[in-house]
TORKOL-4160 file (C-alpha; in steps of 0.2 Angstrom, whole numbers, padded with zeros to 4 digits, m for minus):
201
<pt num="1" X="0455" Y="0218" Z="0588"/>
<pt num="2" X="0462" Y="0227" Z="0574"/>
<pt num="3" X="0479" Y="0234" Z="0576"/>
<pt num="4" X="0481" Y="0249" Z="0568"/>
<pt num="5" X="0499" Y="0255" Z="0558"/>
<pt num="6" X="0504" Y="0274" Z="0564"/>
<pt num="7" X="0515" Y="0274" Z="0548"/>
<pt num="8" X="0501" Y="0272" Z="0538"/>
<pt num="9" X="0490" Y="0289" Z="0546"/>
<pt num="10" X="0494" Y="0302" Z="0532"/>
<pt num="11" X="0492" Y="0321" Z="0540"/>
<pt num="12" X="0490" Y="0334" Z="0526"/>
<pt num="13" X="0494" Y="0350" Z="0528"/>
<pt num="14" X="0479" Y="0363" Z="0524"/>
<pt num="15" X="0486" Y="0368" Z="0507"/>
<pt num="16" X="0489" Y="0349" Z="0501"/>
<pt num="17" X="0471" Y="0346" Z="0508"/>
<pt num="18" X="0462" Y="0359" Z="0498"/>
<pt num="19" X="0471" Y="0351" Z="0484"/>
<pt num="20" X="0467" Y="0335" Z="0487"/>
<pt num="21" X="0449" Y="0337" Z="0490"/>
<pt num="22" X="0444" Y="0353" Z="0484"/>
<pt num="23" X="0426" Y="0349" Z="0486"/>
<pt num="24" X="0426" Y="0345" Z="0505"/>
<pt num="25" X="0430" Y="0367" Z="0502"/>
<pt num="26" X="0421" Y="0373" Z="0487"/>
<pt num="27" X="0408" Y="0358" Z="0483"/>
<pt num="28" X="0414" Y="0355" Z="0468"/>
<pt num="29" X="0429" Y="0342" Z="0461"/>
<pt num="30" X="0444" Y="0349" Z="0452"/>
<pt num="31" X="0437" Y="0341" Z="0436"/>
<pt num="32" X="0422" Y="0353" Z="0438"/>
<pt num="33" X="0422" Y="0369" Z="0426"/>
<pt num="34" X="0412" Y="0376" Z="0440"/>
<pt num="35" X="0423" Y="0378" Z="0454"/>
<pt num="36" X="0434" Y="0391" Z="0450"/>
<pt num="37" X="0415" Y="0400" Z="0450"/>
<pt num="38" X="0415" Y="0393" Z="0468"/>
<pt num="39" X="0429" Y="0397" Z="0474"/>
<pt num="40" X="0424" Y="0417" Z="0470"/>
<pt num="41" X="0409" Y="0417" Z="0477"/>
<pt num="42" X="0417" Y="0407" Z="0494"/>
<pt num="43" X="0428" Y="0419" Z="0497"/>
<pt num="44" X="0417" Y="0432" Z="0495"/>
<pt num="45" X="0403" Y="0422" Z="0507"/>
<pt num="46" X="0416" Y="0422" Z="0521"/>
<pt num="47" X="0418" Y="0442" Z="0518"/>
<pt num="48" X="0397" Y="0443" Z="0518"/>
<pt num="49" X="0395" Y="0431" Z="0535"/>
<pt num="50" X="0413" Y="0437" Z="0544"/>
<pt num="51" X="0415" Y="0428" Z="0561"/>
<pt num="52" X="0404" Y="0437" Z="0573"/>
<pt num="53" X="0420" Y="0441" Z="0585"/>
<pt num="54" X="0427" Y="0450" Z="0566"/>
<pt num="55" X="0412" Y="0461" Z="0562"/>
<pt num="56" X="0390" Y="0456" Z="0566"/>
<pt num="57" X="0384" Y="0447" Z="0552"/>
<pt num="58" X="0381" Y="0454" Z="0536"/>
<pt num="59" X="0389" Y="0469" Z="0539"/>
<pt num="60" X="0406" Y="0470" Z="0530"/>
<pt num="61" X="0407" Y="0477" Z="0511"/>
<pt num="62" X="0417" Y="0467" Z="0500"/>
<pt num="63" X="0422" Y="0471" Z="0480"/>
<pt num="64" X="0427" Y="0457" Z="0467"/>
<pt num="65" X="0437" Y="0462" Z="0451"/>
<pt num="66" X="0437" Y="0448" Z="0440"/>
<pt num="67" X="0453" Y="0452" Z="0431"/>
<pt num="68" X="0457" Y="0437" Z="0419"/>
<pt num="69" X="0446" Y="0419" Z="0417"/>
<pt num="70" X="0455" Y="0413" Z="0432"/>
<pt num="71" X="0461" Y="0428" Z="0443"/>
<pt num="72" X="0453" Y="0439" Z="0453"/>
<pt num="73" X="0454" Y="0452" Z="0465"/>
<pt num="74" X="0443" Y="0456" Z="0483"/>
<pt num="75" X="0443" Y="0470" Z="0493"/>
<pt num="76" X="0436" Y="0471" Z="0509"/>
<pt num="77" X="0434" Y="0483" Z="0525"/>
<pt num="78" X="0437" Y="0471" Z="0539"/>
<pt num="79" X="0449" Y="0475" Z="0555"/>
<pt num="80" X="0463" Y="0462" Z="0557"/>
<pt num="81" X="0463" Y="0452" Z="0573"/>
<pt num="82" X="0475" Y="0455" Z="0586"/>
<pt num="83" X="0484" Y="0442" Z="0589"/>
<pt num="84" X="0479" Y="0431" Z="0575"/>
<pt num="85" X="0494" Y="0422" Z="0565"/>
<pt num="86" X="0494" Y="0417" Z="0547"/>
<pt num="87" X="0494" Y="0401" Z="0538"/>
<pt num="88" X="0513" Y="0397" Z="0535"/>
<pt num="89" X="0517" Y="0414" Z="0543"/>
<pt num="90" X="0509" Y="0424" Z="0528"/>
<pt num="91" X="0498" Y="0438" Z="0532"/>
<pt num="92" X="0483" Y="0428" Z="0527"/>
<pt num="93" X="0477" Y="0424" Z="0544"/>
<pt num="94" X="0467" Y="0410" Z="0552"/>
<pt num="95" X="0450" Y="0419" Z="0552"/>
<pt num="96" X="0451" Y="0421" Z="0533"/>
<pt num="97" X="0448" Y="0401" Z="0532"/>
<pt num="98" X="0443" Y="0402" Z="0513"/>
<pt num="99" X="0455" Y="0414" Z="0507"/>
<pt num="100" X="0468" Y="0402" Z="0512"/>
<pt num="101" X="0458" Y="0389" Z="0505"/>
<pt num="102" X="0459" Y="0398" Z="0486"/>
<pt num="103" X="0477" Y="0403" Z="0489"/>
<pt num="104" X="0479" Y="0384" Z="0491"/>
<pt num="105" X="0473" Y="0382" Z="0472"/>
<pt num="106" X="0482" Y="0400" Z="0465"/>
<pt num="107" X="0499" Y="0400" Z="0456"/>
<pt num="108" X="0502" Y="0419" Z="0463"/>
<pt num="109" X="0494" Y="0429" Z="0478"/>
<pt num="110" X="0496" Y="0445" Z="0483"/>
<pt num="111" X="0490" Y="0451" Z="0500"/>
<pt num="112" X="0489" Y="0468" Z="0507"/>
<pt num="113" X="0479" Y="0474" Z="0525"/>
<pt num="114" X="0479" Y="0490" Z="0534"/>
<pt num="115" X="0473" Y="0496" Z="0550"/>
<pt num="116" X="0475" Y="0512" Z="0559"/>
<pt num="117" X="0487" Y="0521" Z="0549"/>
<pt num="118" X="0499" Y="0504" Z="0545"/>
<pt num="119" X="0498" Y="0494" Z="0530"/>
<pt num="120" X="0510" Y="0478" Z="0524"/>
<pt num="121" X="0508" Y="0469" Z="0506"/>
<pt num="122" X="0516" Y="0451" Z="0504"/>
<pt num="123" X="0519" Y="0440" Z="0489"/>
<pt num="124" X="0514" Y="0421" Z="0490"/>
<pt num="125" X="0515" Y="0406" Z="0480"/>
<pt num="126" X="0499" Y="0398" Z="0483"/>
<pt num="127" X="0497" Y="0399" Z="0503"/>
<pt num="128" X="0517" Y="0401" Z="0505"/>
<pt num="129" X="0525" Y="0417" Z="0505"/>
<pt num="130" X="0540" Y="0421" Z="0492"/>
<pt num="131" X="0546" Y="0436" Z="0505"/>
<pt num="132" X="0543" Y="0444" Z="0520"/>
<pt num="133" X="0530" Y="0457" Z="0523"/>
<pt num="134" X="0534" Y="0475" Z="0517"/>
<pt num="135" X="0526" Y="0492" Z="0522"/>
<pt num="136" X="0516" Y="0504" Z="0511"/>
<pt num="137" X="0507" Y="0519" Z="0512"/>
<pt num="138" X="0492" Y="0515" Z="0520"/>
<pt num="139" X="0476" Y="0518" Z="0514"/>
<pt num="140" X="0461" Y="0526" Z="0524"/>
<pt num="141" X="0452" Y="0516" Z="0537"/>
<pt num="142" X="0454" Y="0499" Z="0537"/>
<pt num="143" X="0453" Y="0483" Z="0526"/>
<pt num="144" X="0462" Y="0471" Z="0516"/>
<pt num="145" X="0463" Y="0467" Z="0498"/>
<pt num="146" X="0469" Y="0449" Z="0490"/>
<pt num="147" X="0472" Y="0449" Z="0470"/>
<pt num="148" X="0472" Y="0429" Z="0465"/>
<pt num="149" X="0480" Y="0420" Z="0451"/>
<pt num="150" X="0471" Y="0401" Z="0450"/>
<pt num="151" X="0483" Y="0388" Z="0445"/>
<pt num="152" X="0479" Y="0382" Z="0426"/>
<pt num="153" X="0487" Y="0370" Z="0427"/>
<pt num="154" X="0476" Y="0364" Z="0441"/>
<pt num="155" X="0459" Y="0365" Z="0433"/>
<pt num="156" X="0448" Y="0357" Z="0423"/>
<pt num="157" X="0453" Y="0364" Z="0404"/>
<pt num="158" X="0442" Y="0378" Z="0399"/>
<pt num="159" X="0436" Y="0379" Z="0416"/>
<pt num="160" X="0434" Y="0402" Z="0420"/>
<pt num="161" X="0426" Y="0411" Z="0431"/>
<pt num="162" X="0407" Y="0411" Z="0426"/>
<pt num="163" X="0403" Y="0429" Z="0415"/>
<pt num="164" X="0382" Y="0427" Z="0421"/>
<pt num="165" X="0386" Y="0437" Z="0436"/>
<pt num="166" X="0370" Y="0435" Z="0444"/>
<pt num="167" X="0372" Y="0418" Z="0446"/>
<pt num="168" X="0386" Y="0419" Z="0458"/>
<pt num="169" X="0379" Y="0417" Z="0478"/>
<pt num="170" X="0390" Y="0424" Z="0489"/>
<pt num="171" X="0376" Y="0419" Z="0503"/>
<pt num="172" X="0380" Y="0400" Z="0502"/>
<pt num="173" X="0363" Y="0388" Z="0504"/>
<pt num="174" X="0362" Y="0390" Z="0525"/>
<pt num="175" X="0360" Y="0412" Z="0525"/>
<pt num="176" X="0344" Y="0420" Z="0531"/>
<pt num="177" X="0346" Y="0433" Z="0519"/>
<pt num="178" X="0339" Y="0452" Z="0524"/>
<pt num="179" X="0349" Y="0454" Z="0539"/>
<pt num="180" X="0363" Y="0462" Z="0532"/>
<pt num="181" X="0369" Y="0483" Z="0531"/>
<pt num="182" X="0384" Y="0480" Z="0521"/>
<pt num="183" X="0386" Y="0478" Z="0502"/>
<pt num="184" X="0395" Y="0464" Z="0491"/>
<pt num="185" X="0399" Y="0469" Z="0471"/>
<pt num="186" X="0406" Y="0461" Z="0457"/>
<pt num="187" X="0414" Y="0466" Z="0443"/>
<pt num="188" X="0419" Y="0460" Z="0428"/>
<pt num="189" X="0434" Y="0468" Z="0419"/>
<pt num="190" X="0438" Y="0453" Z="0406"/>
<pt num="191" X="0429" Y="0465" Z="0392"/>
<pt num="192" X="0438" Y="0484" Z="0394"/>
<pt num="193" X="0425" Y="0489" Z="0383"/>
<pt num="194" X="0410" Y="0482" Z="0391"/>
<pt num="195" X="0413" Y="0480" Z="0411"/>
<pt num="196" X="0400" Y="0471" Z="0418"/>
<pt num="197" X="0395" Y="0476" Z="0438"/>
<pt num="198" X="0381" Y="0466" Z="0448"/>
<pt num="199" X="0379" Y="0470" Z="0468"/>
<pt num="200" X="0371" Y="0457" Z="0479"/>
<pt num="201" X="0357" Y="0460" Z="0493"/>
């Protein structure tokens, strides 16, 4: 019987796992020039299929601002969870799996959620915060909105966010597509002068 070394078990933490092995999360190795593509569109495929204990399938609305070759911005309308924490006690919270996930690969993240008449933003470098939470004037209703910056240093040279909108899937290769009532847009604001918008059934 083999006898087995505990010293040798290594346990990574979520954000050095994502980093490790980026395509056990977004399919794709860090040498890809498709995955900072794929990290877009999982982020916005966890908004578009929500847990069913968040909001029924298909029925959140999500905006993407893609802002820069590797930064972008999403917008949702989902209500926290009470009682849910966040990764390394950031406001990212542990139903929002994948935008965890792309903080793990971002230089800079900035998170802001509000519910019910309160709303916090938080700075974080990748998935850790810089400083605590702080207040703001809430918005209407309730949502959340997480404005990335991908590390550069992290991918594969050259490697941007793809400007075919229509090739990004925010339904992922298991959805049954046509149950949904909410609404998922892109947009892409890399040209000033020639903003490019596609919207996803």
């Amino acid at each position: 019987m083999t006898k087995y070394d505990a010293s040798m078990i290594q346990v990574l933490t979520l954000d050095a796992s994502v980093r490790k092995r980026p395509g056990m999360y977004f399919r794709f190795a860090q040498d890809n020039p498709l995955l900072p593509t794929q990290v877009l569109a999982d982020v916005l495929g966890s908004v578009d299929h929500p847990p069913t204990a968040v909001a029924p399938v298909h029925s959140a609305d999500a905006v993407a601002e893609i802002t820069g070759d590797l930064a972008f911005t999403v917008t949702d309308n989902l209500r926290a969870q009470p009682g849910k924490h966040g990764y390394f006690d950031s406001l990212i919270t542990t139903d929002r799996l994948w935008f965890a996930a792309a903080a793990a690969l971002s230089t800079a993240v900035l998170v802001e959620i509000w519910q019910d008449g309160h709303a916090c933003r938080q700075h974080l470098a990748g998935m850790h915060p810089t400083g605590p939470a702080e207040e703001f004037p809430a918005p209407p209703g309730a949502g959340a909105r997480f404005a990335f910056t991908l590390d550069t240093t992290y991918f594969a040279p050259g490697a941007a966010i793809t400007t075919d909108l229509a090739t990004i899937d925010p339904h992922g290769p298991h959805c049954e597509k046509g149950h949904r009532t909410g609404s998922v847009t892109v947009r892409d604001l890399r040209n000033p002068a020639k903003p490019q918008q596609c919207e996803y059934a």
